[in-house]
C-alpha positions in Angstrom: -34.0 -25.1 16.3 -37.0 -23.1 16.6 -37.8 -20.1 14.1 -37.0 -17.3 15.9 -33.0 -18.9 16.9 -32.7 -18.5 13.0 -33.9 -15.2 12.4 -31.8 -14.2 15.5 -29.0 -15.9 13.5 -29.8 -14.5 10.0 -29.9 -10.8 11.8 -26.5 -11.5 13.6 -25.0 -12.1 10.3 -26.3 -9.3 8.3 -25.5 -6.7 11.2 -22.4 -8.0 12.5 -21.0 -9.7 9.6 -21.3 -6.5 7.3 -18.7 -5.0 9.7 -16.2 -7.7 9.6 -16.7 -7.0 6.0 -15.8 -3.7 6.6 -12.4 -4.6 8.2 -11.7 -7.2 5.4 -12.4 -5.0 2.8 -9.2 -2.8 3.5 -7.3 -6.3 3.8 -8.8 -7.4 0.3 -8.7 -4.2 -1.8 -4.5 -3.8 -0.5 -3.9 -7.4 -1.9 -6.2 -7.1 -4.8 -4.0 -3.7 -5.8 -0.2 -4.4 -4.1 -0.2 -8.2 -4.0 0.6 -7.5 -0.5 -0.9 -9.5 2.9 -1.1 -7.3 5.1 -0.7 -9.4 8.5 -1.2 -5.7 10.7 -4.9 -5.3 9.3 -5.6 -6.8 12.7 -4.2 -4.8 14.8 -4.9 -1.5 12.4 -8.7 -2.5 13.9 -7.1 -2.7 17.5 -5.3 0.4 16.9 -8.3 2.1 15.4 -10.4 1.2 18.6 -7.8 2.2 21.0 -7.9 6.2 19.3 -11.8 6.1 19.9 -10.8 5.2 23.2 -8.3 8.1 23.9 -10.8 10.4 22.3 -13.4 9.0 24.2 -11.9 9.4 27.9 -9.2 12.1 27.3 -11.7 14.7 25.6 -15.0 12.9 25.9 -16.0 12.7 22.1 -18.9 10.7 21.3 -17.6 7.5 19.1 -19.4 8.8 16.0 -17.6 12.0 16.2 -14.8 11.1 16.8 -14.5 8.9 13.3 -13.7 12.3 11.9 -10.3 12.3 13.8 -9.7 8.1 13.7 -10.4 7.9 10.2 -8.2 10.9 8.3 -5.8 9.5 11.3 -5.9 6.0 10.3 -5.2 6.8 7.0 -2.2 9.2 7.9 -1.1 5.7 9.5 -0.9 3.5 6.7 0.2 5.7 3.8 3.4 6.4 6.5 3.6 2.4 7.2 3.2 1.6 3.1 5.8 4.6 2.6 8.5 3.1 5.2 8.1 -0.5 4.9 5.6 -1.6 2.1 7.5 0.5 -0.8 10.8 -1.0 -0.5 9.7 -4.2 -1.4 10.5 -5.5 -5.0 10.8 -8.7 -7.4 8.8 -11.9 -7.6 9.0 -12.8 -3.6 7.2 -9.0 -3.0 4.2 -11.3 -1.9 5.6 -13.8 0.3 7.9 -10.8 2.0 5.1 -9.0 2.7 4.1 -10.8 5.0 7.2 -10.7 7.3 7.5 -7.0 6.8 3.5 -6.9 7.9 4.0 -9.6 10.8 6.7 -6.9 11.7 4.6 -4.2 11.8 1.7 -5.9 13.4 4.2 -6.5 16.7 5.4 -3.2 16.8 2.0 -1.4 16.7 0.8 -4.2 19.5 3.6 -3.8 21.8 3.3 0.1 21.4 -0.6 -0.2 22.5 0.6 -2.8 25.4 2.7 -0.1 26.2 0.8 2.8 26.5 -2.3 1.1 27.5 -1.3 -1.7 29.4 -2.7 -5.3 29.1 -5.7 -4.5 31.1 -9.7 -5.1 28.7 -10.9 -1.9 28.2 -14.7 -1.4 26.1 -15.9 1.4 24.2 -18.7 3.4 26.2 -21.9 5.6 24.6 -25.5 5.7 25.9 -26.5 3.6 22.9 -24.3 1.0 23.4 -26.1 -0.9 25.8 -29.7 0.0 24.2 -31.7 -2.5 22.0 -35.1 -2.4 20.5 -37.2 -5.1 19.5 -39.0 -6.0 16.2 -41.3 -9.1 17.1 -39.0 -11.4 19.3 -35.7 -10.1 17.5 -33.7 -7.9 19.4 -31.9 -5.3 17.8 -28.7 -3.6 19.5 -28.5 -0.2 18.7 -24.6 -0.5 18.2 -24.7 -3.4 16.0 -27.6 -1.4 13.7 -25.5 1.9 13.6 -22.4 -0.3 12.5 -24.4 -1.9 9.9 -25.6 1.2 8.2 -22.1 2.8 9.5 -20.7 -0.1 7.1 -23.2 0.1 4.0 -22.6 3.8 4.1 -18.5 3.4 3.9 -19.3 0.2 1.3 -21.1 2.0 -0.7 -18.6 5.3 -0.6 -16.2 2.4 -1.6 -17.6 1.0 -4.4 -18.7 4.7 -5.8 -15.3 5.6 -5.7 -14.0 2.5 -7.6 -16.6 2.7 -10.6 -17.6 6.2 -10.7 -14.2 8.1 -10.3 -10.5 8.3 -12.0 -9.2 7.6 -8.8 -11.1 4.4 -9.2 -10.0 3.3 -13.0 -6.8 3.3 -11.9 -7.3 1.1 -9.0 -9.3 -1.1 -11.1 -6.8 -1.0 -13.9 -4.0 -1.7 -11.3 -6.1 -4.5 -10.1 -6.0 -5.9 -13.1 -2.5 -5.5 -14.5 0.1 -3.2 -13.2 2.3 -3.1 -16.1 -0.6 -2.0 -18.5 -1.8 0.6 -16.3 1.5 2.1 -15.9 2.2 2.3 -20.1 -0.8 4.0 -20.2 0.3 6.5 -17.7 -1.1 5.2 -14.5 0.7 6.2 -11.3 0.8 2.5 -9.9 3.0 3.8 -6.9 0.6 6.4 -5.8 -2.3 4.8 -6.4 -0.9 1.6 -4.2 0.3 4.2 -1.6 -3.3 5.8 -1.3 -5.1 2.1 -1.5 -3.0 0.9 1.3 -4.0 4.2 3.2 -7.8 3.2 2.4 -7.6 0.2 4.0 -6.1 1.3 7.4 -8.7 4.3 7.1 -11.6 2.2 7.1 -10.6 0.1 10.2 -11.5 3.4 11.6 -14.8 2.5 11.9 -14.8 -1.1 12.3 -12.5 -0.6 15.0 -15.2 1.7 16.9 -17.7 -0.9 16.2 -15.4 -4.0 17.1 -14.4 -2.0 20.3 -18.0 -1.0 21.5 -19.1 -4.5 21.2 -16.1 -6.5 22.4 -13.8 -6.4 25.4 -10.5 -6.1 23.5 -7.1 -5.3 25.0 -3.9 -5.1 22.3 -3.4 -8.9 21.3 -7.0 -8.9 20.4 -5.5 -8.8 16.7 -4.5 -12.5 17.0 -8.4 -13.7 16.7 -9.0 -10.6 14.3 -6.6 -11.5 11.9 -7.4 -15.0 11.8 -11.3 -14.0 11.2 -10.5 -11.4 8.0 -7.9 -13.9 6.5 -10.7 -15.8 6.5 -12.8 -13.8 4.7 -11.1 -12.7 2.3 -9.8 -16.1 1.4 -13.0 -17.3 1.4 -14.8 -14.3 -0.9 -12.3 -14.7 -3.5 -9.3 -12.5 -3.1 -9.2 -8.9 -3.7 -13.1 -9.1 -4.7 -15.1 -6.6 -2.0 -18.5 -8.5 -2.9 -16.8 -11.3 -1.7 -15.6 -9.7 1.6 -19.3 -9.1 2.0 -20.7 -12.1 1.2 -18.5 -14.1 3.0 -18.2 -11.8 6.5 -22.5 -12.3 6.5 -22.1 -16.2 6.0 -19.1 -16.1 8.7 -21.1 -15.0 11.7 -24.1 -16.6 10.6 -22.8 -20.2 9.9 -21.4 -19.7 14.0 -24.4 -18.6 15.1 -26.5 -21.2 13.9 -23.7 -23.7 14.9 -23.8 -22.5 18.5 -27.4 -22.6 18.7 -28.1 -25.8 17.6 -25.2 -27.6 18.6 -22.8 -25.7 21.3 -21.0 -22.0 21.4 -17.9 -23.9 21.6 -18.0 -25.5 18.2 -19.4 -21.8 16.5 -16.1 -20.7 15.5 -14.2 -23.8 14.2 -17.7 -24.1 12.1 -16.6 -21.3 9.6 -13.1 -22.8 9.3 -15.2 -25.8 8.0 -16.5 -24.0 6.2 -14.1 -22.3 4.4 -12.3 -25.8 3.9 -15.2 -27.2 1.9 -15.4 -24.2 0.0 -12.1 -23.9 -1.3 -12.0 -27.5 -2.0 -15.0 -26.7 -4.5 -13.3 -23.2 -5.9 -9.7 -22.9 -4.6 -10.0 -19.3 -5.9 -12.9 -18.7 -3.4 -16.7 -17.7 -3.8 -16.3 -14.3 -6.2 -11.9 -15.1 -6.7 -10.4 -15.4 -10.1 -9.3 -18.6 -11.3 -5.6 -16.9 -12.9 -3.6 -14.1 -11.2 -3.3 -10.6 -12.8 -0.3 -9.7 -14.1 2.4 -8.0 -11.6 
């Protein structure tokens, strides 16, 4: 494998993997907070890219714009979804029937989109989607760079809101045990509620990204879901360094399988990975090695 396969590589996983980071990141924070799985993070992504789309074709809004509708939009979405379904779930199985309700919800938001959309690939359009420039002999999409400063910017907004803010202390102090933070007047059912409605919202852009880079039609979710389990699992979960960490070595341990041995192989290769990791820490790269208290 010559030098410039591996910088190609490295780049591919810095751009592309910060945006699966992105995705995982709502997926991580919701179980880090609600000890929730949320199996419908997936399709939030899918559901996310099908709004650009409507925006897109209906009214002809630019994709970048139109993240000022998806993403108030998206959040609307899940602090309704954790209202109805996530709420009502109590006791020590909360976990394990989250992820029924979630399954639930995931089918019923995909067969709405098959619905209304049909089962047909449809693709995100813009002028700069097919556009690239070149540094050397790397090529750099214009898409894939806008999504990686798109997902540093929302990171970043992330991480400033959990360590600079109330709002954030009582995430982190409900990340670390519930019952504490509510004796000391923490409102753990709000602040769950607006969490779970962070993590839809910032499919909003990943979804935009996802669905100007990808084909997708509304069981796209199935390989999604499959790829932010695994990163989340494999940064530790509920840590959002680790969702970023592990997103980056995600694509970049497929590239680099694809190019030196075949594309076929590039996906099963972070599976692989993620095996040998957890056999090393079962409580993955950035995870805690005992569960906070519910």
């Amino acid at each position: 494998m010559n030098a410039t396969a591996l910088l190609s590589a490295a780049k591919d996983g810095i751009l592309t993997g910060a945006v699966y980071a992105l995705m995982a990141t709502g997926l991580t924070l919701i179980f880090g907070v609600m000890d929730i799985i949320n199996l419908a993070q997936g399709t939030f992504v899918v559901l996310a890219a099908y709004l650009s789309y409507a925006l897109q074709v209906h009214w002809h809004i630019d994709l970048f714009v139109g993240l000022l509708i998806t993403t108030p939009a998206m959040f609307i979405i899940g602090v309704v979804i954790e209202r109805v379904f996530i709420a009502r779930l109590k006791g020590p199985d909360r976990t394990g029937m989250s992820i029924l309700v979630t399954y639930a919800v995931w089918l019923l938001i995909e067969g709405t989109l098959d619905l209304v959309f049909s089962s047909n690939d449809v693709q995100l359009q813009g002028w700069y989607v097919p556009k690239s420039f070149t540094v050397g002999a790397i090529h750099f999409g214009y898409i894939y760079v806008a999504g990686f400063i798109l997902a540093a910017l929302l990171l970043g907004a992330l991480y400033f809101m959990l360590y600079r803010t109330r709002f954030g202390v009582s995430v982190r102090a409900s990340l670390a045990d519930q019952t504490s933070a509510a004796l000391v007047g923490i409102d753990v059912k709000r602040v769950s509620t607006i969490t779970f409605g962070l993590g839809a919202a910032v499919t909003a852009a990943g979804g935009m990204i996802y669905g100007a880079t990808n084909a997708f039609n509304a069981s796209s979710s199935y390989d999604l879901i499959s790829r932010l389990l695994t990163i989340i699992v494999l940064g530790g979960m509920g840590s959002l360094g680790g969702a970023l960490l592990a997103g980056i070595l995600m694509v970049f341990v497929g590239d680099i399988v694809g190019v030196i041995w075949s594309p076929v192989w590039s996906t099963t290769a972070y599976f692989v990975v993620l095996v040998l990791v957890l056999l090393w820490r079962p409580q993955g790269l950035f995870g805690k090695t005992q569960a906070r208290v519910a």
